[in-house]
C-alpha positions in Angstrom: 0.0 0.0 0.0 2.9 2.7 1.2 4.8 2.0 -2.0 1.5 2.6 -4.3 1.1 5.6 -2.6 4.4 7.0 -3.2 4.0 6.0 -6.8 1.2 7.7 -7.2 2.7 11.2 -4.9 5.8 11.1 -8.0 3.4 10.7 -10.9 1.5 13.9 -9.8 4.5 15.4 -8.9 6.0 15.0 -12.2 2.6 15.9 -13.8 1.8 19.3 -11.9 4.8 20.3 -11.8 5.2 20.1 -7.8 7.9 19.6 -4.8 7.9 18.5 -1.6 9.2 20.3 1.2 9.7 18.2 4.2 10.9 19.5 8.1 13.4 17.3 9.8 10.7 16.9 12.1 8.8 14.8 10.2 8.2 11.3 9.9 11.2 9.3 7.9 8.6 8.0 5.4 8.1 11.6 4.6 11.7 12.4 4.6 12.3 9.8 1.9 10.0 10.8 -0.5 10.9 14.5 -0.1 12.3 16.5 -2.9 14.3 18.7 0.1 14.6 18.3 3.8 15.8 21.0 5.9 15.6 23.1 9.0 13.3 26.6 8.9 16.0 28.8 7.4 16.9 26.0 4.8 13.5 25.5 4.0 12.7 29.3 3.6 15.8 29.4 0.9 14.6 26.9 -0.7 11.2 27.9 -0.6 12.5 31.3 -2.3 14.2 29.6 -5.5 12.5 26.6 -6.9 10.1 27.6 -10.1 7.5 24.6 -8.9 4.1 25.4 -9.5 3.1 23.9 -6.5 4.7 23.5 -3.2 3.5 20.2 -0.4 5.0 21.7 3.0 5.7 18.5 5.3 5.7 20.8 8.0 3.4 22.8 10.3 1.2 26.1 9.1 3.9 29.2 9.7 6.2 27.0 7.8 3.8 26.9 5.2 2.7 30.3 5.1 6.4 31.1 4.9 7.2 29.7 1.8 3.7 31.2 0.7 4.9 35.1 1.1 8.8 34.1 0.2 7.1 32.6 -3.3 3.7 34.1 -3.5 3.7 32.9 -7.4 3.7 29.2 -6.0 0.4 27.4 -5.0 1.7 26.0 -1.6 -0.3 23.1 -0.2 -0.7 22.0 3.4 -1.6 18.3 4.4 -2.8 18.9 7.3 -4.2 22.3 8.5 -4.7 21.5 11.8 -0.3 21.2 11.7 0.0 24.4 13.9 3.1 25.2 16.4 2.6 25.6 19.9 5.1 28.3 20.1 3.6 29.8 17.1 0.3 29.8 19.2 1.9 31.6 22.4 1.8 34.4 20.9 -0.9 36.0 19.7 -0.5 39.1 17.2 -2.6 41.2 18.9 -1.4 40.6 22.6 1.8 41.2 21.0 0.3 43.9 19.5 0.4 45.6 22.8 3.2 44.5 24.5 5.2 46.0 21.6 3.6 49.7 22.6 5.1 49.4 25.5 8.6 49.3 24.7 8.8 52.2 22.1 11.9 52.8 19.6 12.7 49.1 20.2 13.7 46.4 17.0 11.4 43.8 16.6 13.3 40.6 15.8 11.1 37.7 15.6 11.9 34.2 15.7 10.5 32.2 12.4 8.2 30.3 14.4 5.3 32.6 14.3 2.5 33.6 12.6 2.3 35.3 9.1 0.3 38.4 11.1 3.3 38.9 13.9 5.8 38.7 11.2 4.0 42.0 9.9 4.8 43.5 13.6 8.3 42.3 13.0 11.4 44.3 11.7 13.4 41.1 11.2 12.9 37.7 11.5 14.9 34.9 12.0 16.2 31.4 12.7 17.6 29.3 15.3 20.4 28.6 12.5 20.9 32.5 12.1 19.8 34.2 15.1 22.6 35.3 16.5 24.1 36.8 13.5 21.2 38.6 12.7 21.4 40.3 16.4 25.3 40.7 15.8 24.3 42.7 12.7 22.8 45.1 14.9 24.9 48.0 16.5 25.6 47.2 20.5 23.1 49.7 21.5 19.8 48.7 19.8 17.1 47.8 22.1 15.6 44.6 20.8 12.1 43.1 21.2 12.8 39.4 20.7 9.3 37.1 20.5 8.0 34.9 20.6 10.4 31.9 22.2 12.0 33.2 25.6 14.7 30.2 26.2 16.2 31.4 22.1 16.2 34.8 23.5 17.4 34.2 26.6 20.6 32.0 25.0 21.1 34.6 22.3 21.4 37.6 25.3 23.4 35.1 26.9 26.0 34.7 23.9 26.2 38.1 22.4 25.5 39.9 26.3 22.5 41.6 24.7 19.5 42.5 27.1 16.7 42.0 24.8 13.4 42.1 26.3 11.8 38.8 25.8 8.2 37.6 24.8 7.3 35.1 27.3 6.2 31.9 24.9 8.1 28.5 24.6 8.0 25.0 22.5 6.2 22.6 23.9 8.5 20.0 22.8 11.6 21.7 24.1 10.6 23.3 26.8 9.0 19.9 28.1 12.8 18.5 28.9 14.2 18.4 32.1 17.6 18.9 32.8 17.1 16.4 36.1 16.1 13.4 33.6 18.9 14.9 31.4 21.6 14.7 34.4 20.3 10.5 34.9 21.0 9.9 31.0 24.5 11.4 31.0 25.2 9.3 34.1 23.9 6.1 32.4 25.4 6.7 29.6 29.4 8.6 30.2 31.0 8.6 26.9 27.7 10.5 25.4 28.0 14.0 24.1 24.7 16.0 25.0 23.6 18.0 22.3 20.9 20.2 22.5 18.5 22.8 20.6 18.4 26.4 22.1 14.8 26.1 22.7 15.2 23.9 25.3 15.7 25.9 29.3 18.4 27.4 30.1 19.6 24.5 32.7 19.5 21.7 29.6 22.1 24.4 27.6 24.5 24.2 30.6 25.0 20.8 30.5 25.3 21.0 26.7 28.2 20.0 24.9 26.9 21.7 22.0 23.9 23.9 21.3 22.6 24.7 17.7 19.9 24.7 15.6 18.3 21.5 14.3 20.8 21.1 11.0 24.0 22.7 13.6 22.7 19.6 15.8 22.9 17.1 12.6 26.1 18.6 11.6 27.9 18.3 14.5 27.7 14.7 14.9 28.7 14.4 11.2 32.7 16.2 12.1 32.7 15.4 15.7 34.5 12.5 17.0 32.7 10.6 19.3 30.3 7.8 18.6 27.3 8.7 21.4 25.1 11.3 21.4 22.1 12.1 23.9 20.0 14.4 22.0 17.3 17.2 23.2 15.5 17.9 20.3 12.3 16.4 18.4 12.6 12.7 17.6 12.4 13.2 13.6 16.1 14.0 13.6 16.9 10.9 14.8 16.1 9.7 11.1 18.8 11.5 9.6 21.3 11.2 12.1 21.2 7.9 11.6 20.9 7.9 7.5 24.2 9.8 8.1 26.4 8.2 10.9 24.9 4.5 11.3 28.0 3.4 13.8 26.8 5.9 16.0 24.5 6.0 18.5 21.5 8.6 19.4 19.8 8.8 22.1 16.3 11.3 22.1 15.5 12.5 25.4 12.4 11.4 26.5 9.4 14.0 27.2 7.8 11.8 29.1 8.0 7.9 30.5 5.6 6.4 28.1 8.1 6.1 25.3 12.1 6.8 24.4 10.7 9.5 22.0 9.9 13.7 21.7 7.6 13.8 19.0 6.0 17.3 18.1 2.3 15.7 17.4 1.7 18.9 14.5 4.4 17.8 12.6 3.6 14.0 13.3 0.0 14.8 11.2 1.3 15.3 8.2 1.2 11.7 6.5 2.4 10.1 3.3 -2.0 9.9 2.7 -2.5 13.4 3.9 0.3 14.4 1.0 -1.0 12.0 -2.0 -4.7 13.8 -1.2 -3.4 17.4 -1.1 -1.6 16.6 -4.5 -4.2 14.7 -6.3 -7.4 17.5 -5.3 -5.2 20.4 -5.1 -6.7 21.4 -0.8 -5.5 23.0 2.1 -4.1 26.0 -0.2 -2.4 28.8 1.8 -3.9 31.8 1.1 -3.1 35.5 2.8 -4.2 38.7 2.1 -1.9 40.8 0.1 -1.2 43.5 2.8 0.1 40.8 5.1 2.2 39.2 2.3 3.5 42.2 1.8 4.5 43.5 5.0 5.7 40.0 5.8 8.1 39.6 3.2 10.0 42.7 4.1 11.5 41.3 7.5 12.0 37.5 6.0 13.9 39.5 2.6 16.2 41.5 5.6 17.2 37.8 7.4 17.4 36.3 3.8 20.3 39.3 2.9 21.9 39.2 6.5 22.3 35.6 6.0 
């Protein structure tokens, strides 16, 4: 059955002229089949390039309307629309709306993870990949407004001894780790490097060996030389850390005791069905207004240049 449905996903593909975008958060069946896999500020390159008529975002919905206002000539195409982003959600446009009038002459930076509408509120946007380049391109001085995910903001003041004033929003799948269950797995397991993603709290960085975004994370096991890693990040990485380095050994920290696993469950409902449907009927089309496209496009075209 899986094998007839990615059949059919590359006929229509090849007949509409169409890509596949795919987060390293999703599913390895999804990774497979994808034409790209990437982190946000891979994706968002990408996104701005390709000539496809249509592009399937394996991902969640700021991802998708991302790639929308980067190629606004593109039908983009969402499997699931219920795919959101819990850090997305903390932080609504028009809270932040006010909580930006109270810090006048500030820079906006916002993290990628948000909503097409905040990114109008924004002045530049970024990634986890980028972020503290684009705050280095800034002179000392700047007061900076830095939404919506506090632990990113508070490691980016931390490395570049900013003092941003922080939105108060987090990932639920990063934020969810605990350094005290991270502490037991480094003790189990001695010769494993922890490696982390900056959304996680501040007392997971500390123990860190290295912190970095999701493709910094899958890079670093690729040059560095030791063979175990204990990893605080969503599961889907896992897939290509192990496409990549299969003598080595990953271990996900767990969010919970149900399962060795950190899934993020938006990402997890996009499926190899969800993606043949899209593509065969042509649903779940991103659509935005044309005053939000363009006031959103201005901040991702600044990160774009800076990076």
């Amino acid at each position: 059955m899986t094998s007839e449905i990615i059949s059919k996903i590359e006929q229509l593909k090849s007949e509409k002229n169409a890509i596949i975008l795919a987060h390293y958060y999703q599913t390895a069946d999804i990774q497979d089949i994808a034409d790209f896999v990437g982190d946000s500020l891979a994706l968002a390159q990408k996104a701005q390039v390709i000539n496809s008529d249509i592009i399937v975002f394996a991902g969640v919905h700021f991802m998708a309307e991302t790639a929308k206002i980067i190629n606004p000539k593109a039908k983009v195409l969402l499997p699931d629309l219920d795919a959101g982003c819990s850090l997305a959600d903390s932080c609504p446009a028009e809270n932040f709306k006010t909580f930006k009038e109270r810090y006048p002459n500030h820079t906006v930076i916002s993290y990628i993870n948000c909503t097409a509408d905040l990114k109008t509120m924004t002045d530049i946007v970024c990634t986890s990949s980028n972020a503290v380049k684009i705050v280095n391109s800034l002179p000392k001085d700047e007061k900076i407004i830095f939404a919506p995910d506090r632990n990113l903001g508070g490691y980016i003041n931390k490395l570049t001894g900013r003092n941003m004033v922080l939105w108060d929003g987090s990932c639920e799948v990063h934020d969810i780790l605990e350094a005290e269950k991270i502490v037991q797995l480094k003790i189990e397991n001695p010769d494993a490097k922890l490696i982390a993603h900056p959304e996680c709290q501040g007392a997971v960085l500390e123990l860190a060996d290295f912190v970095g975004s999701t493709s910094a994370l899958l890079d670093f096991t690729n040059r560095d030389s030791a063979t175990k890693y204990i990893v605080a990040t969503e599961s889907g990485i896992l897939h290509q850390m192990y496409k990549q380095n299969p003598e080595k050994e990953f271990i996900i920290v767990p969010s919970d005791e149900i399962c060795n696993c950190n899934d993020c469950p938006y990402m997890k409902k996009i499926t190899l069905e969800k993606i043949l449907y899209v593509l065969e009927n042509e649903t779940n089309e991103i659509i935005l207004p044309d005053d939000v496209m363009q006031k959103a496009i201005k901040p991702i075209q600044r990160m774009l240049d800076i990076s």
